[in-house]
N, C-alpha and C positions, 0 to 999 in steps of 0.2 A: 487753595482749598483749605479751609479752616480742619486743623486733628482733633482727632473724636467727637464732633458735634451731637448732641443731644438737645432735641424738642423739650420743650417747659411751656405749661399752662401755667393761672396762677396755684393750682393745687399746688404744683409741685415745688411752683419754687418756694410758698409759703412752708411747706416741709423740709424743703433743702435749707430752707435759713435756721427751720428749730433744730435740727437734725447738727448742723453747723454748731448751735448757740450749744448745745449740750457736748456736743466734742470739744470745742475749745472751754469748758468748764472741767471737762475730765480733765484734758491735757495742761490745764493749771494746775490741779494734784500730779499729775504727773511729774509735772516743773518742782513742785517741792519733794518728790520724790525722789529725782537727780538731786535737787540742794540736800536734803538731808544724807544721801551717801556720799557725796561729796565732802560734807561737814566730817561723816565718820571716818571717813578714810585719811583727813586731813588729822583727826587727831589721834586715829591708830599710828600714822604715821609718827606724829609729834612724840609718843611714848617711849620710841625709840631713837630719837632720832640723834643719841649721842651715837651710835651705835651706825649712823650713817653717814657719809663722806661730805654727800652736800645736800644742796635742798631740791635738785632734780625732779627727786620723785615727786615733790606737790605739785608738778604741772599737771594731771592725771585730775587730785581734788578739786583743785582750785579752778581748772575747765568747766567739772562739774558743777559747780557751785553758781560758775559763770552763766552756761547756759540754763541751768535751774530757774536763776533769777531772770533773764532773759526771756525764759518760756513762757513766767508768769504775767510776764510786761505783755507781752505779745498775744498772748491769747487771751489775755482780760481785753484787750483791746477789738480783739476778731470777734469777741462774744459780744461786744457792744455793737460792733458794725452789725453782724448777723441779727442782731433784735434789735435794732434803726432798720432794718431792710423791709422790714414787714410794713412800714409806715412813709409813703413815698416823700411825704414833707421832711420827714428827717434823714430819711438815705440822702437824701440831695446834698444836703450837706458833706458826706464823706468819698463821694464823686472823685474831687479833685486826688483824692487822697489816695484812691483803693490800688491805683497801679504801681505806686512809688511804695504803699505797705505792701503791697505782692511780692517785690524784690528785694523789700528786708525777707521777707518771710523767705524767698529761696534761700538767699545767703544763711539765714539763720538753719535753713535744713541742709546743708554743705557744712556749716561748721558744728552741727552735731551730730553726721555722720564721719568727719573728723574726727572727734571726740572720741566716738564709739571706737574707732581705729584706734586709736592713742589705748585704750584702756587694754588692749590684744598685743598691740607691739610693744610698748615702752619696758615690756620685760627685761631684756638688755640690759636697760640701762639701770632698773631696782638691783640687777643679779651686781653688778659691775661696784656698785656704790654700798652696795653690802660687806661685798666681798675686806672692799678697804678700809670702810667703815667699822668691822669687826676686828679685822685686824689689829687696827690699832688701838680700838676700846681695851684687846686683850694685853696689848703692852702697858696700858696703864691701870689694868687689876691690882697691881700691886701697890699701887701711890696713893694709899688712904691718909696718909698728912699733906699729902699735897695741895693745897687750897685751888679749887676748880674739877682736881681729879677724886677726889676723894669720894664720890658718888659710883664712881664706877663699878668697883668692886661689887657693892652691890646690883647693879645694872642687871653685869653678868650674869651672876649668882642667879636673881630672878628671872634672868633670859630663859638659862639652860634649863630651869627648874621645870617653868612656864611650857615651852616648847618640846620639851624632852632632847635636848641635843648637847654637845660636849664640846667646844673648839668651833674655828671657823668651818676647816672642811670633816674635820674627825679629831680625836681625843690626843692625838699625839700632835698636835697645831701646840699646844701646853710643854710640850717636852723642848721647844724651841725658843721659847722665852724664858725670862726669871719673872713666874710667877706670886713668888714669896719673897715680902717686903725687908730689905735688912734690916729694919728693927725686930725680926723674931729670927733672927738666924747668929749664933755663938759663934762669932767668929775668931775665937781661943780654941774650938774643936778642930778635929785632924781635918774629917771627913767634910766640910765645909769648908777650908784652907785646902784640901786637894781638887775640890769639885773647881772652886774659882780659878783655882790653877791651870786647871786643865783647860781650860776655856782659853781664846785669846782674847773675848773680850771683857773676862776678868764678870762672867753673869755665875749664877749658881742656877746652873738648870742641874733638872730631877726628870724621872720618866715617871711624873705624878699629875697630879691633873684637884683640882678642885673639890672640895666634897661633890657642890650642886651637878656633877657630871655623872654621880651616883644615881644608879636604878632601882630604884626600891621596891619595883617585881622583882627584882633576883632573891632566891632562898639564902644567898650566900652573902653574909655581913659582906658590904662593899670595900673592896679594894683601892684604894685609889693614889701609893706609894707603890714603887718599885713594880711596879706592871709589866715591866720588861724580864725582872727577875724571878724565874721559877725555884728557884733553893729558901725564896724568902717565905714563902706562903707552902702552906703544908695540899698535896694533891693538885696542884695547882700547873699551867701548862699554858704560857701565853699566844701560842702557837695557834694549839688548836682547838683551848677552853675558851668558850664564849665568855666575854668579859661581861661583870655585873654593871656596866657604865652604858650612858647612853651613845650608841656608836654613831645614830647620823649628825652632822654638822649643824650651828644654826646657821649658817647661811642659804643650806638646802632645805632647814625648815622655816623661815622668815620669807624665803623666796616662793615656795609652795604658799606659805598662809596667804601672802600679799598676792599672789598672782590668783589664786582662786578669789579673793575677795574682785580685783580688778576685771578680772573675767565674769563675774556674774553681776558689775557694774555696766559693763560692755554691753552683753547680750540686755541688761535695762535700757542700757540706751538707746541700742539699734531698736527695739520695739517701740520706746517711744519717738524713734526718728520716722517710721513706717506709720503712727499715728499722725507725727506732725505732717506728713507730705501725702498722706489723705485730706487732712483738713486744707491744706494751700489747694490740692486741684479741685477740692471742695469750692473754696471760696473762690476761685477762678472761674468754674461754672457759675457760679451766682452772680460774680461781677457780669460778666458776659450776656448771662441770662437777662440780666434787669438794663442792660446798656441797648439789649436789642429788641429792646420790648417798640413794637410802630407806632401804637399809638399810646402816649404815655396817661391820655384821661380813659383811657378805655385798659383797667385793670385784671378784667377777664384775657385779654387776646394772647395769642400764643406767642412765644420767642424761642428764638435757639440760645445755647449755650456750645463752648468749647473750649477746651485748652490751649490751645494755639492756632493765633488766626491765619497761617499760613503754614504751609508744611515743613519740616523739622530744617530742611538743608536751606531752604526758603528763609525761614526766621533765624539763623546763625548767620546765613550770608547778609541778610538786614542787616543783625547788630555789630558784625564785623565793619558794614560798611558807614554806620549810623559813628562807632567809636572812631575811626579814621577822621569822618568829617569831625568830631568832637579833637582830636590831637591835633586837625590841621586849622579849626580855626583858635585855637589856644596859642598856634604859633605865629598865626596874622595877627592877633593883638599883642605878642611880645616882640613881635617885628616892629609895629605900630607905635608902642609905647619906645623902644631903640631909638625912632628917624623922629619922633620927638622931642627927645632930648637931645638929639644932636646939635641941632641950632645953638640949642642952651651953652650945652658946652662951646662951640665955636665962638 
């Protein structure tokens, strides 16, 4: 017994094909809709991507972009079938065609409901590639003659400025490296000869931090030397005075910006995943509708349409049983081509 059948005169079906022709023209902007955030996200990410471990994250854009292009292929195509259907001389032509384009069209709504997944879960793995990513961009703040690193410095600088944040996870991430280059550091001074000292691996850390980690709402000229020390700074109380410095991490705020942007990619997508899988059971009833049409000179008469011509557990035990015949005669002609050549060899 055929699921959800539905009766069709010619009114209707001549409407279900304009109705068709004009959703699959919407869901071509749509398609560039996915490409063009796909395109943005590819090159938000690119701006920073010294600052990122590996190239991970572009699986997310470059999806995007994929089935963007893809959406536009395909539904320029359904808009042509859908206005050829109105004209029985030229639908006849795409007969052959419309089952084999039915099952791209599911696969293609399976991998951009994919897709949409991907843009919700791959958090993980942005947070994971940040985390180490920044890390080590902050190890090489310091190597402005370094040919290759000498960008960095500024990177940073602009990171923190940008975002509002200080360090990977918070401000004291800086008191852990030697952010300050030995070419500005006197190394004839006590207090530079003891700081290295003190260290075993021979770095000059400071409990200081960067200008651009400075807050520029604070009332209070920014501090950003000896943060630890309260005898240095007059009123001052590291304890329990809020510090004039931006306190959240950028990895908490690159992970927020990127994830919000990702999420309101997502929720695009599932929307137009819920338009593209209107328009497929769309053009399923139309296929069905004009395949069962009785008498095909007589373009007034009624027909059904349907989604599936047999019931759900029906049509899975078919294709289970259709793909078996398909893997075992694949194996009678590699059998076949084997007792073949055996002679040969013999």
């Amino acid at each position: 017994m055929a699921l959800l059948k539905v009766k069709f005169d010619q009114k209707k079906r001549v409407k279900l094909a304009q109705g068709l022709w004009l959703m699959n023209w919407l869901s071509v902007l749509a398609g560039i809709v996915l490409f063009s955030l796909g395109l943005f996200l590819k090159i938000e990410l690119r701006k920073r991507s010294e600052v990122m471990n590996n190239s991970e994250s572009h699986f997310v854009p470059n999806s995007l972009i994929g089935v963007g292009v893809l959406s536009c292929v395909l539904n320029s195509l359904a808009g042509k079938i859908c206005y050829d259907a109105l004209d029985p001389a030229k639908y006849a032509k795409w007969k052959p065609w419309l089952k084999p384009y039915l099952a791209v069209c599911i696969l293609f709504n399976v991998i951009l409901f994919l897709v949409a997944l991907c843009c919700f879960l791959l958090r993980g793995s942005l947070e994971s590639t940040l985390a180490s990513g920044l890390r080590n961009g902050m190890k090489y703040y310091r190597d402005t003659d370094t040919p290759g690193r000498c960008f960095m410095k500024k990177t940073i600088d602009m990171l923190q400025i940008e975002f509002r944040c200080c360090g990977n996870n918070g401000f004291r991430d800086w008191f852990e490296i030697q952010w300050i280059s030995n070419r500005y550091l006197d190394f004839s001074a006590k207090e530079v000869k003891d700081r290295i000292k003190s260290n075993v691996d021979g770095r000059y850390l400071v409990d200081g931090v960067p200008f651009s980690c400075c807050n520029p709402n604070s009332p209070r000229p920014c501090i950003q030397y000896q943060l630890t020390n309260n005898s240095a700074h007059y009123s001052y109380d590291h304890q329990t005075e809020e510090l004039n410095l931006w306190m959240q991490g950028c990895r908490a705020s690159l992970l927020s910006y990127y994830s919000g942007l990702m999420n309101f990619m997502g929720v695009v997508t599932l929307l137009v995943w819920l338009f593209e899988v209107s328009i497929t059971a769309g053009l399923r009833y139309l296929h069905t509708a004009l395949e069962s049409v009785s008498n095909p000179e007589d373009p007034e008469c009624e027909s059904e349409g349907w989604l599936l011509e047999k019931s759900v557990p029906e049509t899975w035990k078919a294709f289970v049983e259709s793909f078996k015949k398909l893997g075992k005669s694949n194996q009678v002609e590699v059998e076949g081509a084997d007792a073949g050549q055996a002679p040969e060899a013999g």
